[in-house]
C-alpha positions in Angstrom: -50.0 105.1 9.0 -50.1 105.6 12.9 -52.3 109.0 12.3 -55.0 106.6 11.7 -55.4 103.9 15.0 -54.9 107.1 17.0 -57.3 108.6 20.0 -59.7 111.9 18.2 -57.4 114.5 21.0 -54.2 112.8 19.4 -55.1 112.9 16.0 -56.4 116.3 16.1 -53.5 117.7 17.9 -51.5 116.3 15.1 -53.5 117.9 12.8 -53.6 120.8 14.3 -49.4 120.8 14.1 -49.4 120.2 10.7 -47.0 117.8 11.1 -45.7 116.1 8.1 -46.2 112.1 7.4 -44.8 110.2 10.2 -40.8 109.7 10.4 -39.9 105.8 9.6 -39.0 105.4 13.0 -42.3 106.7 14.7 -44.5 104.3 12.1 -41.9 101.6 12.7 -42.8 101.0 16.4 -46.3 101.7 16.8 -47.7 98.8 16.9 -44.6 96.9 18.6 -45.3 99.7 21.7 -49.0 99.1 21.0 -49.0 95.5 22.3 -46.5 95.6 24.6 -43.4 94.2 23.6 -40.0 94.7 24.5 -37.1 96.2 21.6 -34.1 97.9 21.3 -34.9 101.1 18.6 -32.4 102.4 16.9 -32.6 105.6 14.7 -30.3 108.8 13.7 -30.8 111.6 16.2 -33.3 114.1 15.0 -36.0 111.9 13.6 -39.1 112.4 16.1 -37.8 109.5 18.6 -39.6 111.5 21.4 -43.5 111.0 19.6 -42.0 107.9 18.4 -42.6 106.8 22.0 -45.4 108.8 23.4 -48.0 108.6 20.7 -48.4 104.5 21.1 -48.1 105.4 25.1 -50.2 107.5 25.6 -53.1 106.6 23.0 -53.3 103.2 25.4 -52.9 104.5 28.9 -55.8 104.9 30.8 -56.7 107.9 33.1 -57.2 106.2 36.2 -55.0 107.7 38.5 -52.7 104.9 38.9 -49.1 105.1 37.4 -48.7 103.1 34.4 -45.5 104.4 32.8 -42.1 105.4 32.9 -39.5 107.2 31.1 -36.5 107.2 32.1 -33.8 109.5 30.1 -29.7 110.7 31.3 -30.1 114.0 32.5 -32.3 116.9 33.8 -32.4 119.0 30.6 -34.0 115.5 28.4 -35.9 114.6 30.8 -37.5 118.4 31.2 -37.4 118.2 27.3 -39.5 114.8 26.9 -41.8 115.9 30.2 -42.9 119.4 28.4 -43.6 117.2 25.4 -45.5 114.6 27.1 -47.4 117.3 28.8 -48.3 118.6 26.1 -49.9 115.7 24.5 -51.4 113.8 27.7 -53.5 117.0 29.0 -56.2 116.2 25.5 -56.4 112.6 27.1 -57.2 114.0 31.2 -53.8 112.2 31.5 -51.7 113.4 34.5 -48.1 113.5 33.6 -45.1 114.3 36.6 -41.3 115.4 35.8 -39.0 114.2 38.8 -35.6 115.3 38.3 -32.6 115.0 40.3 -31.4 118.6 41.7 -34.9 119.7 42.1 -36.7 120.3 45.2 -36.9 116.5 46.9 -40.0 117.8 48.8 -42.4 119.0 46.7 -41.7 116.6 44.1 -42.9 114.1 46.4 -45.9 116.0 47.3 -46.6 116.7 43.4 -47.2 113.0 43.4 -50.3 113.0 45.2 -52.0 114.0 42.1 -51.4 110.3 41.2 -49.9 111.2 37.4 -50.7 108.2 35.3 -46.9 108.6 33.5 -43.7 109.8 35.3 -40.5 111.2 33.5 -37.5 110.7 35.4 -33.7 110.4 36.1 -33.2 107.3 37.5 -31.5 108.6 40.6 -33.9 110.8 41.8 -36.8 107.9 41.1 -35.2 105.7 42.9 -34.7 108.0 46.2 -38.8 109.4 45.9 -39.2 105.5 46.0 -37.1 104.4 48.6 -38.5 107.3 50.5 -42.0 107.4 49.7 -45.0 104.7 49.7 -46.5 107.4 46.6 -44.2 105.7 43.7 -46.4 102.5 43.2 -43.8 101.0 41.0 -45.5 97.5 40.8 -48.3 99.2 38.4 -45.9 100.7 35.7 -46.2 98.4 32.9 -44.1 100.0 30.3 -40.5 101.9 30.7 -38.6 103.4 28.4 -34.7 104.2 28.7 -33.8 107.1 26.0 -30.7 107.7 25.1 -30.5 103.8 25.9 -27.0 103.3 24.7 -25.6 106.1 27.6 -28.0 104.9 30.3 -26.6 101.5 29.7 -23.2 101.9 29.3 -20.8 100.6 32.0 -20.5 103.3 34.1 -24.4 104.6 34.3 -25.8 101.5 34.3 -26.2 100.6 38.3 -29.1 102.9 39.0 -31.1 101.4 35.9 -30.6 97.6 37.0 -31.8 99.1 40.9 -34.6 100.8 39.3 -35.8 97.1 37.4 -35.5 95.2 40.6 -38.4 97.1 42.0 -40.6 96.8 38.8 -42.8 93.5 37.9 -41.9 90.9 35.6 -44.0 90.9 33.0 -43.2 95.0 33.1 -42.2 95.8 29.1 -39.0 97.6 28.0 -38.2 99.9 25.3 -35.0 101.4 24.7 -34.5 104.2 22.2 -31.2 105.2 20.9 -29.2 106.5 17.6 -26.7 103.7 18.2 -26.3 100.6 19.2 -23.3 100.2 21.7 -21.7 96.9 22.8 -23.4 97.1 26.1 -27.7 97.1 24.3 -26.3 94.0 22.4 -24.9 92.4 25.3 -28.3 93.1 27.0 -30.4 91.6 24.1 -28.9 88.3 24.2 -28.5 87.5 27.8 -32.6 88.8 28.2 -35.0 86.4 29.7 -37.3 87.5 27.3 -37.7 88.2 23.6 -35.9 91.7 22.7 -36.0 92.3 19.3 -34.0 94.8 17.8 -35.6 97.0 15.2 -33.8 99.6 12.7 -35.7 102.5 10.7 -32.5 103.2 8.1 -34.7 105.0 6.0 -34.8 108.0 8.3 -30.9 108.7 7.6 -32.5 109.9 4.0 -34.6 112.7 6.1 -31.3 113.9 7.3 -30.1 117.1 5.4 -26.6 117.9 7.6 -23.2 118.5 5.6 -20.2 117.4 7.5 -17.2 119.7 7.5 -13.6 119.9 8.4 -11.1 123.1 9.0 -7.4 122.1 9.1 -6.5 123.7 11.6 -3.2 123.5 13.9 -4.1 122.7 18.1 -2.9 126.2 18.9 -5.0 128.0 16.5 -8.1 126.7 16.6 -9.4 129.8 19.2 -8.4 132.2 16.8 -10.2 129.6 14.0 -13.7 129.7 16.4 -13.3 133.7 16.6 -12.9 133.6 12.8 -16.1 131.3 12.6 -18.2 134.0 14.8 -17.3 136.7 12.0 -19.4 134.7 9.4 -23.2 135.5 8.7 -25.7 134.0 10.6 -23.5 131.9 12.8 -24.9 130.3 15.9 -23.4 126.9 17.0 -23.0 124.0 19.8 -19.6 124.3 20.2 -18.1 120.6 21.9 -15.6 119.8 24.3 -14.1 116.9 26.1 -12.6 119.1 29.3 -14.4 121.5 31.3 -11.6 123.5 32.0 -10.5 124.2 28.3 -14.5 124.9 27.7 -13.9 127.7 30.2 -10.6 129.0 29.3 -12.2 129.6 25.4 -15.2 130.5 26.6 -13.2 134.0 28.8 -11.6 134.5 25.7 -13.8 134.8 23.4 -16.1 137.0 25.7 -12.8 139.4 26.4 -13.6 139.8 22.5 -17.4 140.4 22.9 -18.2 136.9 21.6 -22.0 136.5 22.7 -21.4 132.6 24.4 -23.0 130.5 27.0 -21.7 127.3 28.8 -23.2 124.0 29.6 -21.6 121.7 31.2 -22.3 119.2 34.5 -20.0 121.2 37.2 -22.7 124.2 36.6 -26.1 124.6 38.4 -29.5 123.5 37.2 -30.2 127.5 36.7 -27.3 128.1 35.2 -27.8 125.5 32.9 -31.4 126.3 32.2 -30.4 130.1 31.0 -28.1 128.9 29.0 -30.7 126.7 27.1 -32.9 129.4 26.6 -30.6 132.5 25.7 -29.2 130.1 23.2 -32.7 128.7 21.9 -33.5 132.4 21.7 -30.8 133.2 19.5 -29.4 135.9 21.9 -26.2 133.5 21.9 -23.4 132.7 19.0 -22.2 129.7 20.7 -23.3 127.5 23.4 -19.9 125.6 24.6 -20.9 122.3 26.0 -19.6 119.3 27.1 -21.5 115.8 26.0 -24.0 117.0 28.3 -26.1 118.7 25.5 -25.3 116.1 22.9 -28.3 113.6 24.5 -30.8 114.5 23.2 -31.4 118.0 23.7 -33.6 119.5 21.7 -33.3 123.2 20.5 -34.8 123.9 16.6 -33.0 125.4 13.9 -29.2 125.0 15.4 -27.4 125.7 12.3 -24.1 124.6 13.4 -22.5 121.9 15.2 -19.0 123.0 16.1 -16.2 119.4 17.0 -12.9 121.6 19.0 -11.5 118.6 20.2 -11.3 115.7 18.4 -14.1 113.2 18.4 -12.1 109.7 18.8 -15.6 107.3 18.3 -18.4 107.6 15.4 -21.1 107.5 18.2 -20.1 110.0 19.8 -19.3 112.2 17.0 -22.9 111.0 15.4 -24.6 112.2 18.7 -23.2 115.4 19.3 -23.4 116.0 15.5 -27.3 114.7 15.6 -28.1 118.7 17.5 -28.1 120.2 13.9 -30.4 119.1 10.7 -33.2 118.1 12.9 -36.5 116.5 11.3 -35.2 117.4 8.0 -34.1 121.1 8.8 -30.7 121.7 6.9 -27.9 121.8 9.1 -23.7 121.9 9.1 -20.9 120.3 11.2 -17.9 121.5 11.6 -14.6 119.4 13.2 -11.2 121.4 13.8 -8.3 119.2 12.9 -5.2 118.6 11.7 -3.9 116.6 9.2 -3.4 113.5 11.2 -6.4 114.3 13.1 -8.4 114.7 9.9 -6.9 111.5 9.0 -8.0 109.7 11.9 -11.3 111.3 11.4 -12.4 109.9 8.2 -11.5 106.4 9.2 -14.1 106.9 12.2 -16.5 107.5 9.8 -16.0 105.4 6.9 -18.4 102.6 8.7 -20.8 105.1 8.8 -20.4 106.2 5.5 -20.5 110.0 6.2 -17.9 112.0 3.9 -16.1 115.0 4.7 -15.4 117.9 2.9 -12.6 121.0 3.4 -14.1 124.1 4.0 -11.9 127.2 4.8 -13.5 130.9 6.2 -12.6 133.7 4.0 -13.4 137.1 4.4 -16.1 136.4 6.7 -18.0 133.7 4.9 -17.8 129.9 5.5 -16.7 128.6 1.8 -15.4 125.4 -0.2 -11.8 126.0 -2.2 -13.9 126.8 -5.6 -15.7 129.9 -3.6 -12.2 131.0 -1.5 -10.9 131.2 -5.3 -13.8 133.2 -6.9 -13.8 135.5 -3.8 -10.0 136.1 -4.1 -10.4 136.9 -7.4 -13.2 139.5 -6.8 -11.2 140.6 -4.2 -8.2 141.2 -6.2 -10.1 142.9 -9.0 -12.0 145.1 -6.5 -8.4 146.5 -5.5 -6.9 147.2 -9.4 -9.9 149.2 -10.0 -9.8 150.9 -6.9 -5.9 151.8 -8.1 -6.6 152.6 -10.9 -9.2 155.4 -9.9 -7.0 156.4 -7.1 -3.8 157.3 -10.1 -6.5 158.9 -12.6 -7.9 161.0 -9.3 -4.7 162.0 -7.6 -1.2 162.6 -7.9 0.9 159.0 -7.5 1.2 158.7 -3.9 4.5 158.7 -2.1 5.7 155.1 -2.1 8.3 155.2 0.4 7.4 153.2 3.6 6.8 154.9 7.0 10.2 153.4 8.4 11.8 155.0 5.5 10.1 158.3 5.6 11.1 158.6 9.5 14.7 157.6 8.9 14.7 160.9 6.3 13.0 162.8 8.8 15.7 162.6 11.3 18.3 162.6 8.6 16.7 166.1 7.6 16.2 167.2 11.2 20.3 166.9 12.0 21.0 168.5 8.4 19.1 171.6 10.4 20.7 171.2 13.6 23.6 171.2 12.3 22.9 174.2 10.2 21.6 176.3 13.1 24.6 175.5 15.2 26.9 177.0 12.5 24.7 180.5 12.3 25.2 180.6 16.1 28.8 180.5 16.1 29.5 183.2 13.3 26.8 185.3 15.4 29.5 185.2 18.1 
């Protein structure tokens, strides 16, 4: 067990958590990150791939004021995320740990470095500008990197500023990549490498997961009133995703015209923006938190009871990512995807390969319920009503049953009866 070949200020801090045993993933590559080698990791969102890294890191770096690691991750939010973390866990060791982020203040990041942090967590833009820019990024000394959320960093279109940022490292530099899925672009990388990459699994952490996977049929043109609906149910606080920006917002005014508590997050908004959003919704002062795929790498918030699929989700990694924000290190946890028929269909052939089963749900008076529950609560329902009748007719004289169009039609019926009437007495009178 990694508790064990840990540093006394690592151990103790663990200890002092009261973390459980160590997830599969975080015993799996220990020792592989221990002695330097270079892997592809691969395990379901939510299972402690952040410590999975830093522990073995850390518990080997040295605190000599030269930098000696990287990690690299997508966006600002992870990479605040893993730097909090790493913070955390480095200050016990006299380690010196530095966030750069792209969107943050160019110039005092680069001063910041002058404390000569021993680890550096980074998007790779922004790295790659301090060290184009500044002689205070000693990139030749870093001898391990790791790319979270590897499979995004790598894909296609990301990919340029990762392949600039290895030109300027060493050789013999080791690279780890972390990710929940392997996409077509890791592989490719694993067999043309130089070097050995192995490519290691931890399958036993999908049996820590506790996350039931839901659909609502729901038709494209109802599925605002369906999220509205949703915010009526007890305890409901979701990530609700998107795939446009501009469809995020349009729900987003519409459900605040109804005094639906929401916040957005999504790239077109500023780092504040984004950052209050985080933490109104962390402090469960939020029902929803519309997002783009943004928030679906690895972001971190604890207890997120609901994941919330509005569009449809046309890949399993993608719908395993976004999906991967709820039941987190064992913490129960429910996804929701509005569809309709063909787009259920469609669905559950996405996910067959991955073996994940839906199930129909259906919201009924407020709660979020399978068929068997809709019936029993219909039936309580029903029951409720016949003896409220019946108490009503034992209480009261039968009410009037004629409808209110009715009544009003025999209201004016009777009112030109007396019209009529009057305009009789007035004539005789003459």
């Amino acid at each position: 067990m990694i508790t064990e070949v840990l540093k006394t200020p690592l151990k103790e801090m663990w200890e002092q958590k009261a973390f459980p045993a160590p997830t599969a993933i975080q015993n799996r590559v220990f020792e592989p990150l221990n002695k330097g080698e270079s892997f592809i990791a691969i395990s379901p969102t939510g299972t402690g791939k952040t410590l999975a890294y830093l522990l073995p890191i850390l518990n080997k770096l040295e605190a000599n004021k030269e930098l000696q690691a990287l990690v690299i991750a997508p966006s600002q939010e992870l990479a605040k995320q893993i730097g909090t973390v790493a913070e955390e866990w480095a200050k016990p060791l006299g380690i010196k740990t530095q966030i750069i982020l792209g969107g943050a203040n160019f110039k005092r990041q680069q001063d910041a470095l002058k404390d000569k942090p021993e680890m550096i967590i980074a998007t790779p833009g922004r790295l790659l500008e301090l060290a184009s820019k500044s002689n205070k990024v000693k990139l030749h000394q870093v001898k391990t990197v790791v790319f979270d959320e590897a499979d995004y960093i790598w894909h296609r279109d990301n990919r340029q500023a990762a392949l600039d940022l290895q030109k300027k490292l060493m050789r013999d530099t080791n690279y780890v990549w972390f990710s929940a899925t392997v996409s077509d672009e890791l592989r490719q990388m694993m067999m043309e490498s130089e070097g050995a990459i192995q490519l290691l699994h931890s399958d036993t952490d999908h049996q820590t997961l506790n996350i039931e996977h839901h659909y609502l049929l729901t038709q494209n043109r109802q599925k605002l009133t369906q999220l509205k609906r949703l915010a009526q149910v007890e305890d409901m606080q979701a990530l609700v995703f998107f795939e446009q920006v501009n469809e995020l917002e349009s729900v987003a005014s519409r459900l605040i015209h109804d005094d639906i508590k929401v916040g957005l997050l999504h790239g077109q908004l500023n780092k504040l923006e984004r950052q209050t959003a985080l933490k109104l919704f962390a402090e469960k002062k939020l029902t929803y938190l519309l997002t783009t795929d943004v928030a679906s790498r690895g972001i971190d918030i604890a207890n997120v009871p609901f994941v919330i699929h509005y569009n449809r989700v046309s890949d399993a990694n993608t719908y395993l990512h976004r999906s991967g924000r709820t039941g987190r290190m064992g913490e129960y946890g429910q996804v929701i995807s509005l569809v309709n028929e063909q787009e259920h269909r469609d669905l559950e052939n996405i996910l067959s390969e991955k073996q994940i089963e839906l199930t129909e749900r259906f919201v009924y008076a407020a709660q979020f319920v399978d068929a068997t529950e809709r019936n029993m609560l219909a039936n309580e329902l029903f029951e409720d009503e016949d003896v409220v009748e019946v108490k009503r007719s034992k209480a009261a004289p039968a009410r009037n049953t004629t409808s209110a169009p009715q009544q009003a039609v025999k209201a004016k019926k009777k009112n030109r009866k007396r019209d009529t009437k009057n305009k009789g007495k007035r004539r005789t009178s003459n």
